[in-house]
ROTI-900868 format. One line per field, with one value per residue: x, y, z of N, C-alpha, C, O in turn; residue in one letter; residue number from 1. Coordinates in nm, 4 decimals. Layout:
N
n.c1	(X,...);
n.c2	(Y,...);
n.c3	(Z,...);
ca.c1	(X,...);
ca.c2	(Y,...);
ca.c3	(Z,...);
c.c1	(X,...);
c.c2	(Y,...);
c.c3	(Z,...);
o.c1	(X,...);
o.c2	(Y,...);
o.c3	(Z,...);
residu	(A,...);
num	(NUM,...);
***
This chain:
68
n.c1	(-0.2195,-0.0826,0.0488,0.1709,0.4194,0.4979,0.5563,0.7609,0.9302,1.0126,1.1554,1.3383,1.5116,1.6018,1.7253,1.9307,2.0824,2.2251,2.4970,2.5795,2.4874,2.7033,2.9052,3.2262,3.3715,3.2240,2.9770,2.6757,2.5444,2.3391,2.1460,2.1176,1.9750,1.7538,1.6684,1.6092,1.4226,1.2388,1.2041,1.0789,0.8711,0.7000,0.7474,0.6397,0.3498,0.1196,0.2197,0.0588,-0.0860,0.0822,0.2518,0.4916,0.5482,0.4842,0.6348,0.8916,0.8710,0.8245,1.0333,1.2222,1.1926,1.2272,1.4878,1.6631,1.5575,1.6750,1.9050,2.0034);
n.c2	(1.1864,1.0073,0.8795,1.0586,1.0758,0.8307,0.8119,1.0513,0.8530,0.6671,0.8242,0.9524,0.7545,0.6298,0.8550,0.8707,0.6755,0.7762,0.9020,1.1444,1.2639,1.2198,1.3416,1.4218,1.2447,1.0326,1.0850,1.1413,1.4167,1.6161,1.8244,1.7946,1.5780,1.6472,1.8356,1.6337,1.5236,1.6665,1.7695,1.5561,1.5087,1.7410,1.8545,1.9925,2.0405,2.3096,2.5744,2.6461,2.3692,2.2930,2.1461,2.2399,2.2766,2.0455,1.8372,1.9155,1.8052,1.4916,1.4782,1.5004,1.3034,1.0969,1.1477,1.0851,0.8451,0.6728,0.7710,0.6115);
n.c3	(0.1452,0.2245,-0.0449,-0.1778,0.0074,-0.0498,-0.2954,-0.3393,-0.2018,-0.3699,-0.5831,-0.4138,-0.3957,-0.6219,-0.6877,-0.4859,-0.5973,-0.8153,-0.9613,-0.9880,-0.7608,-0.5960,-0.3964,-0.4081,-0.2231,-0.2079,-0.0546,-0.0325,-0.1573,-0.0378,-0.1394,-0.4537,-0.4432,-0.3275,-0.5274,-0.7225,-0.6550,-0.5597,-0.8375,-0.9636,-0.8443,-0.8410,-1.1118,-1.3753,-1.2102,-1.0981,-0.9009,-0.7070,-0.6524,-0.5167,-0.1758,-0.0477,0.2490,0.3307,0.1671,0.2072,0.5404,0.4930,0.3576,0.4437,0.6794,0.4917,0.4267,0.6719,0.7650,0.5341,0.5152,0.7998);
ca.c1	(-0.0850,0.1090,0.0850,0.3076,0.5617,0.5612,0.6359,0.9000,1.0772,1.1082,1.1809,1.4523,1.5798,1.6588,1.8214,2.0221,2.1854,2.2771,2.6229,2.5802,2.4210,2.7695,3.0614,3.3884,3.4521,3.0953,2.8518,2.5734,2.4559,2.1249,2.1099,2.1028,1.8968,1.6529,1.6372,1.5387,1.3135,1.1309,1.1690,1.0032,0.7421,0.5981,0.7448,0.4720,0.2445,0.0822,0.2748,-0.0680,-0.1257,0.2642,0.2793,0.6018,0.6205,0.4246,0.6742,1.0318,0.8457,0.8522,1.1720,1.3587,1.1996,1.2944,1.6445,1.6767,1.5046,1.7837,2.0317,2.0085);
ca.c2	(1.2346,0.9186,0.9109,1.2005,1.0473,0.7118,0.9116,1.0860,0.7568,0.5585,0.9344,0.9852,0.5695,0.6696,0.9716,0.8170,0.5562,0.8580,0.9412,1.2861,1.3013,1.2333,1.4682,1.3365,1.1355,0.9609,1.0823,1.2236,1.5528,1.6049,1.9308,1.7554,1.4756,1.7829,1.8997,1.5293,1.4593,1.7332,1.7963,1.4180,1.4779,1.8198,1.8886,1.9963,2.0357,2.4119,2.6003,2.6894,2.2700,2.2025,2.1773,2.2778,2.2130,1.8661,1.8024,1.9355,1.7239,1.4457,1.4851,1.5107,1.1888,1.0121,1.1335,1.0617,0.7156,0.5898,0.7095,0.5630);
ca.c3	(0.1631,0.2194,-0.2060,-0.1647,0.0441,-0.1299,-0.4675,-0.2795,-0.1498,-0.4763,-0.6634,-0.3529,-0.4251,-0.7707,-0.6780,-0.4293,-0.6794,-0.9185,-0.9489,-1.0248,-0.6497,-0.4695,-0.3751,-0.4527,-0.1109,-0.1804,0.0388,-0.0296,-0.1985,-0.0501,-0.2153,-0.5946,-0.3927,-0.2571,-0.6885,-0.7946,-0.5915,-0.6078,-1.0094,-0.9939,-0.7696,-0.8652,-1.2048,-1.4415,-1.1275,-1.0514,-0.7838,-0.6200,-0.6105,-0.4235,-0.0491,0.0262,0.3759,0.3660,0.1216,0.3164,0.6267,0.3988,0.2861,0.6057,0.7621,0.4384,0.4029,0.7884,0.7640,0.4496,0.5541,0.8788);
c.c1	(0.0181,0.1214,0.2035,0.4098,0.5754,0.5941,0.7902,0.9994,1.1161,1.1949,1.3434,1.5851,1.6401,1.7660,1.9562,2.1182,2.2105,2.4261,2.6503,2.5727,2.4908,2.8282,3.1556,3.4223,3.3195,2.9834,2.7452,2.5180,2.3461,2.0945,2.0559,1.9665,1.7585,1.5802,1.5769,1.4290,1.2139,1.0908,1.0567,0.8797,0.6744,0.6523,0.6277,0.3310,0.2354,0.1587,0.1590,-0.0846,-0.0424,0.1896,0.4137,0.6669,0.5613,0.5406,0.8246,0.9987,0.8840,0.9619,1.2561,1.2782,1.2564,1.4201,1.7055,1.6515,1.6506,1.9103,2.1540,2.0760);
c.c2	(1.1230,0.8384,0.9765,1.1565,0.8761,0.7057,0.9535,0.9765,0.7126,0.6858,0.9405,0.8300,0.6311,0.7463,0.9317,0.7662,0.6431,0.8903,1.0611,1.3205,1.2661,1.3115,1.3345,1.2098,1.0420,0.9525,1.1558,1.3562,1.5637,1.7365,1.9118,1.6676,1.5696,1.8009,1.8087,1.5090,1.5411,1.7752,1.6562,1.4640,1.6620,1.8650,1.8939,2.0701,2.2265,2.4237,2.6065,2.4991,2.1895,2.2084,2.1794,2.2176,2.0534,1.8485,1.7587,1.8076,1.5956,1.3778,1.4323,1.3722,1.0282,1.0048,1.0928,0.8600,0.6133,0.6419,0.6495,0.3979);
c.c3	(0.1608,0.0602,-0.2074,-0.1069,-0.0238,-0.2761,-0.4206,-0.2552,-0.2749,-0.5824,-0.5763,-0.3626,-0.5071,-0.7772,-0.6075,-0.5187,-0.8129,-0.8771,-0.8916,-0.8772,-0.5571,-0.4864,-0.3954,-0.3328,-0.1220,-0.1339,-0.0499,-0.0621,-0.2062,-0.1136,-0.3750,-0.5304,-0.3954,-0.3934,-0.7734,-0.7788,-0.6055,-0.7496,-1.0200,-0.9807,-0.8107,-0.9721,-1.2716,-1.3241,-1.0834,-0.9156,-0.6935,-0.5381,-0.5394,-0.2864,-0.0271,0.1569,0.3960,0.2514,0.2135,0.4230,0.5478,0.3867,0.3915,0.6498,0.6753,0.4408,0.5904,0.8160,0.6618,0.4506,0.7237,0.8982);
o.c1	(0.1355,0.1990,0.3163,0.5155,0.6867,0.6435,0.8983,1.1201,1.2357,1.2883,1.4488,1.7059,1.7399,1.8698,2.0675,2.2329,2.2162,2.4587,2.7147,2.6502,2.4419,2.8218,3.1504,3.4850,3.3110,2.9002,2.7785,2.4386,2.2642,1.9751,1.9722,1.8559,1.6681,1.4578,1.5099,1.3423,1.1073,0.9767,0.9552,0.7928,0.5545,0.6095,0.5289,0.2369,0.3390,0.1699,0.1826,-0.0926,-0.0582,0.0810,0.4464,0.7687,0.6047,0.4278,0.8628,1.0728,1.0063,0.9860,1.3356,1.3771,1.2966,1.4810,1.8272,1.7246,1.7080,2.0098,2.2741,2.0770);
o.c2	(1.1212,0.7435,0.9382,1.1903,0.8245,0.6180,0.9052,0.9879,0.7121,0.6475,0.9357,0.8248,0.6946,0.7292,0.9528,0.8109,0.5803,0.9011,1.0885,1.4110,1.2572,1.3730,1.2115,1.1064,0.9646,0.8628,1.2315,1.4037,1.5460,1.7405,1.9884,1.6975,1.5454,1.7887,1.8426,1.4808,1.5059,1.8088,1.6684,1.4668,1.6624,1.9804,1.8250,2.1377,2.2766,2.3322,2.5571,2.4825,2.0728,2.2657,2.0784,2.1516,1.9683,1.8145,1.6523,1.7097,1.5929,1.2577,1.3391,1.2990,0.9208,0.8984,1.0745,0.7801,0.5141,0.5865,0.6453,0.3441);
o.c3	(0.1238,0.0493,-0.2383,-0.1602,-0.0337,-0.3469,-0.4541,-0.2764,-0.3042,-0.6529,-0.6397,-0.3390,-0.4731,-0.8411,-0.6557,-0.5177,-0.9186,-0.7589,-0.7903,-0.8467,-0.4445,-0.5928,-0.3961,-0.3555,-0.0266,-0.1474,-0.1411,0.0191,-0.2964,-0.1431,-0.4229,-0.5753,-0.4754,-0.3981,-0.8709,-0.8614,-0.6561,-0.7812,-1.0886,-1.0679,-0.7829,-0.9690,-1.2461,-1.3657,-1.0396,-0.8340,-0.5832,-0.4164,-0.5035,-0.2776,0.0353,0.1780,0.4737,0.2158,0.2623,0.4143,0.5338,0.3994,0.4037,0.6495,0.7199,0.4526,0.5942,0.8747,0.7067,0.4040,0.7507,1.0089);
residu	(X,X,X,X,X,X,X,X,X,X,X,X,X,X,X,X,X,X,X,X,X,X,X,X,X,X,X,X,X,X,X,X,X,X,X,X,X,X,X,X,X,X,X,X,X,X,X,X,X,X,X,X,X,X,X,X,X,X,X,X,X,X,X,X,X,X,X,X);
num	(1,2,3,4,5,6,7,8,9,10,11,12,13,14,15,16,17,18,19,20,21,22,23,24,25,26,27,28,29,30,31,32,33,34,35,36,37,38,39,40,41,42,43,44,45,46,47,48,49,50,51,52,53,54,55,56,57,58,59,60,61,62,63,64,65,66,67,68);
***
């Protein structure tokens, strides 16, 4: 599993330093962030073979962790 979240961080890096992935005042659209990261990390990949919530978990301690 921690494959899965060290896909996720450099997938959520990337995303971060996208344009596309602020709002106008600069911050942060974790919603586009949310769409990268996961198009990265399970595009192509069988819905049956996702975890979902090991993913969300995941998610939230990364986006919590950078932008800390």
């Amino acid at each position: 599993m921690l494959d899965l979240k060290a896909k996720m961080k450099l997938a959520m890096e990337q995303a971060l330093t996208a344009s596309e992935n602020r709002l106008e005042d600069g911050t942060v659209n974790w919603n586009f962030v949310d769409a990268d990261v996961y198009m990265d990390v399970y595009g192509g990949v069988e819905q049956s073979d996702r975890n979902d919530n090991l993913f969300y978990q995941f998610f939230d301690e990364l986006a919590f962790e950078m932008s800390a």
